[in-house]
C-alpha positions as CSV (number, residue, x, y, z in Angstrom):
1,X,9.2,-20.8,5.3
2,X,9.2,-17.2,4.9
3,X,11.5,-15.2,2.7
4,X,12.9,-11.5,2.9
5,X,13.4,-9.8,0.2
6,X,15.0,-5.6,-0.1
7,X,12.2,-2.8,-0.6
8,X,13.3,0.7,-0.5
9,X,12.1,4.1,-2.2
10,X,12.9,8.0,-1.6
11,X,9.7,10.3,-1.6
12,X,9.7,14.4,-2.1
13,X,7.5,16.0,-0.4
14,X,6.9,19.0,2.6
15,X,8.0,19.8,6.0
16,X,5.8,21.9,8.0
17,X,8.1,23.0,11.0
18,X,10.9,22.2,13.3
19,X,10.8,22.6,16.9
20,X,13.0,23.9,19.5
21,X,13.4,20.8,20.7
22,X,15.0,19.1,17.5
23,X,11.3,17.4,17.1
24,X,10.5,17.7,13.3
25,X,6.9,18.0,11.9
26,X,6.4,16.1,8.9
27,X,3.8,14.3,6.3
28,X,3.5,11.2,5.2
29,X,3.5,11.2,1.6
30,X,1.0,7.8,1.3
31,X,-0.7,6.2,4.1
32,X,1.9,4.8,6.3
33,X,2.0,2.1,8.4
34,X,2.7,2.8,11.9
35,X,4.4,-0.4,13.9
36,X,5.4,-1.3,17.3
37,X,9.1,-1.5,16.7
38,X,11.6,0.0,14.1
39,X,11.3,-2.9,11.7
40,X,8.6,-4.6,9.0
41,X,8.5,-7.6,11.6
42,X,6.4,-5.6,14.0
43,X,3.0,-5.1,14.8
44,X,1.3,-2.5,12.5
45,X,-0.3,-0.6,15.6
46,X,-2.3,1.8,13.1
47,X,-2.2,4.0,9.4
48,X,-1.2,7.3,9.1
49,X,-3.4,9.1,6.2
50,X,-1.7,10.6,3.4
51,X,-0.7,14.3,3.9
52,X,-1.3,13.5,7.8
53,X,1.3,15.4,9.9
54,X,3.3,13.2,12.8
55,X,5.5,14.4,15.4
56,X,9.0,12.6,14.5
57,X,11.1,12.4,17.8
58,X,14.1,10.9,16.2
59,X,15.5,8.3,13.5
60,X,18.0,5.1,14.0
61,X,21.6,6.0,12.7
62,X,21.5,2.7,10.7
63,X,18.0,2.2,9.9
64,X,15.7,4.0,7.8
65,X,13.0,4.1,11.0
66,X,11.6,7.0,12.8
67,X,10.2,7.3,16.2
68,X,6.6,9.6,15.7
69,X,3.6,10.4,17.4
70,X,0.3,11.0,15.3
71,X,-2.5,11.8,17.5
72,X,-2.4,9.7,20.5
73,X,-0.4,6.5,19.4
74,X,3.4,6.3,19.7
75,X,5.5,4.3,17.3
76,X,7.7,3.7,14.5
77,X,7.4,4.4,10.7
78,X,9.6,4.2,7.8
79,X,11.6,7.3,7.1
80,X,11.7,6.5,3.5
81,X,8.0,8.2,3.4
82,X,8.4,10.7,5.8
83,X,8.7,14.0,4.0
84,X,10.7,17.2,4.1
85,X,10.7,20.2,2.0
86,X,14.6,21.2,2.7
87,X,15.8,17.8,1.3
88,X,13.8,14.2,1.3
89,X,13.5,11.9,2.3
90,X,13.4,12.9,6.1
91,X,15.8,10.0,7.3
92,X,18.6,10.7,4.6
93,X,19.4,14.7,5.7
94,X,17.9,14.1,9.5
95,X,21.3,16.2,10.0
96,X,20.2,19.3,8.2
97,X,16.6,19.3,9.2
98,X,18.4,18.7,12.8
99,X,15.9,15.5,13.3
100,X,17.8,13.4,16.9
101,X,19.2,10.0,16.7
102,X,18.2,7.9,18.7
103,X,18.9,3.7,19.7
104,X,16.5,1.0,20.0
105,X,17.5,-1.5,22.5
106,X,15.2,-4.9,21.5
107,X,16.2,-7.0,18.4
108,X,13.9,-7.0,15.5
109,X,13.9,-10.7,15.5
110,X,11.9,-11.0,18.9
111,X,9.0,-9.5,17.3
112,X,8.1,-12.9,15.0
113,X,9.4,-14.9,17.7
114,X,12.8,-15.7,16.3
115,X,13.7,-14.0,13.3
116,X,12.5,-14.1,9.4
117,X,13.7,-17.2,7.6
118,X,14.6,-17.2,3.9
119,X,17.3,-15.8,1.7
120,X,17.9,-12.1,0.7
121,X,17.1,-12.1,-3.2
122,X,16.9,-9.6,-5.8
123,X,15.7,-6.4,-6.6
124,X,12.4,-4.4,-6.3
125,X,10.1,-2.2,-8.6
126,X,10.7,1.1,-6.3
127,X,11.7,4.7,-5.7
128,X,8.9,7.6,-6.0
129,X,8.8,7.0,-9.5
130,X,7.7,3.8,-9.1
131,X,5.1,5.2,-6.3
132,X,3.5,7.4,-9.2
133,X,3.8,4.8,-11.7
134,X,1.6,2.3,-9.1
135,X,-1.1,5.2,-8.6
136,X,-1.3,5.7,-12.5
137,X,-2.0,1.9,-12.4
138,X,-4.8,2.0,-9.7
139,X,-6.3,5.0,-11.8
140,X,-6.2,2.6,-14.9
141,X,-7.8,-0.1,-13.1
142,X,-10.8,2.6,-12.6
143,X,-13.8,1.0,-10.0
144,X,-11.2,-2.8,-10.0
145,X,-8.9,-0.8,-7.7
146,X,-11.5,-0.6,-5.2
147,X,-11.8,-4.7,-4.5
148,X,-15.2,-5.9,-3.8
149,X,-16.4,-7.5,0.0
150,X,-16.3,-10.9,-2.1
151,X,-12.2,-9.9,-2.8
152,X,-11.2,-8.7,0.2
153,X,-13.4,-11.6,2.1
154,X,-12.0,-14.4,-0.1
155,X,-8.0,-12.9,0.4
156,X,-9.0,-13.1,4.6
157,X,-10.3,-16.3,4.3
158,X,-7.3,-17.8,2.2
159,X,-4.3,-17.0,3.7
160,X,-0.6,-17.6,2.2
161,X,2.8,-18.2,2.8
162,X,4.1,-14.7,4.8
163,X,7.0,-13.0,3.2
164,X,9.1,-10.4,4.3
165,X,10.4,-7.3,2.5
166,X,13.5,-4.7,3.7
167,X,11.1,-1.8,4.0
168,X,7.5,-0.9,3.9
169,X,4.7,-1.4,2.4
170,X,2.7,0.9,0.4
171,X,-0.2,1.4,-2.5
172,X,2.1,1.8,-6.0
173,X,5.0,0.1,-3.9
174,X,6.6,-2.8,-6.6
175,X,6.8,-6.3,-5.6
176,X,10.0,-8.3,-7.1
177,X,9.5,-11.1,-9.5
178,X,10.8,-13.9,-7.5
179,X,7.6,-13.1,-4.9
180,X,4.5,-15.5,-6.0
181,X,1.8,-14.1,-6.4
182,X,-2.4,-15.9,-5.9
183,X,-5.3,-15.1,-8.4
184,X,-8.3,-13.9,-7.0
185,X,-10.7,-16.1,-8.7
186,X,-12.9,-14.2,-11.2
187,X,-11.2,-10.6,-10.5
188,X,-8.4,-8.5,-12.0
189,X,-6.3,-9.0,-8.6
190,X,-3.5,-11.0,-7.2
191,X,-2.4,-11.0,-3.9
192,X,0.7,-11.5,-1.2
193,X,0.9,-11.6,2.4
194,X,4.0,-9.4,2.7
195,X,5.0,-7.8,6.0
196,X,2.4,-9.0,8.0
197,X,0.1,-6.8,5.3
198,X,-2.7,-8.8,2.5
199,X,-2.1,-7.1,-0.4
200,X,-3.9,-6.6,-3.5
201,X,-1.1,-6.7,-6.6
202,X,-1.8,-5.5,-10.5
203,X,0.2,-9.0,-11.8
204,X,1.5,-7.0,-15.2
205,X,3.4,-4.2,-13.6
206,X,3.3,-6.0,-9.9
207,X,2.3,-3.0,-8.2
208,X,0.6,-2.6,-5.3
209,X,-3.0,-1.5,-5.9
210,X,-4.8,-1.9,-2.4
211,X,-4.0,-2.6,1.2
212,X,-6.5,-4.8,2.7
213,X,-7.1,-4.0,6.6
């Protein structure tokens, strides 16, 4: 059974221009995941780079997801890391940055074939200070937060109970303390399957250290 848990944080950052057409240009403040559908549930349908501008052609009203374009793939990514110099996060003052809203028709449940089962539960480590604080910890970790082929082959080749978080996933992101976390064996990491992402975690702070794609 799977378990979904809340994950949320607020990023400052830069925007770069605003069209005539109420399409906003934007960054992305870490690499972002970019998904088939305005929810964590969906299919991660490629990364936006850090500092990598994307076309954002509108947010949901009650949802912190934006419609973008980067490059030649369409899709949705969190808002939360979507950046703006007027005010930021992008999806909290889409009104002043004049950013549409726009509706998405099909439920978020159809895209695991049902819905995400488990209990809402707890808090998380996030918010950008928390972002900063997880970098700090990769940069403490030195050459362990770049995992070895024998890590990142042995977290592919043991996979573990999926869990869902409300909101993305990204490197310095916190993970709460009712999530378990799985030793590596003979390595500094832990990891989650969270979101449909592997995840390399620092178990002291619970940060994210390391995405595994």
């Amino acid at each position: 059974m799977s378990m979904t848990f809340k994950l949320g944080t607020t990023l400052s950052a830069m925007l770069l221009a605003t069209t005539a057409l109420g399409q906003t240009t934007a960054t992305a403040f870490t690499d972002l995941n970019l998904r088939a559908g305005p929810a964590v549930s969906y299919e991660i349908i490629g990364v936006i780079p850090a500092s990598q501008a994307v076309t954002v052609d509108g947010c949901l009203e009650a949802s912190n997801w934006c419609r973008v374009s980067y490059g030649e793939m369409n899709g949705w990514a969190s808002g939360d890391y979507l950046t703006a110099m007027v005010e930021s996060p992008i999806y909290s003052n889409r009104e002043r940055l004049a950013v549409q809203t726009i509706t998405y028709e099909k439920s978020p449940d159809a895209a695991v074939g049902g819905g995400m089962a488990g209990a809402v539960a707890g808090g998380i480590l996030g918010g950008p200070v928390g972002v900063l604080i997880g970098a700090a910890v990769g940069m403490g970790l030195g050459s362990a937060a770049t995992p070895s082929e024998r890590v990142t082959t042995y977290v592919m080749e043991n996979p573990v109970e999926p869990i869902y978080l409300d909101g993305e996933i990204v490197v310095g992101a916190g993970i709460p303390e009712t999530v378990t976390l799985t030793e590596v064996p003979e390595s500094e990491y832990y990891y989650a399957y969270v979101n449909g992402t592997r995840v390399l975690v620092e178990r002291e702070q619970r940060r994210i250290v390391y995405i595994v794609r």
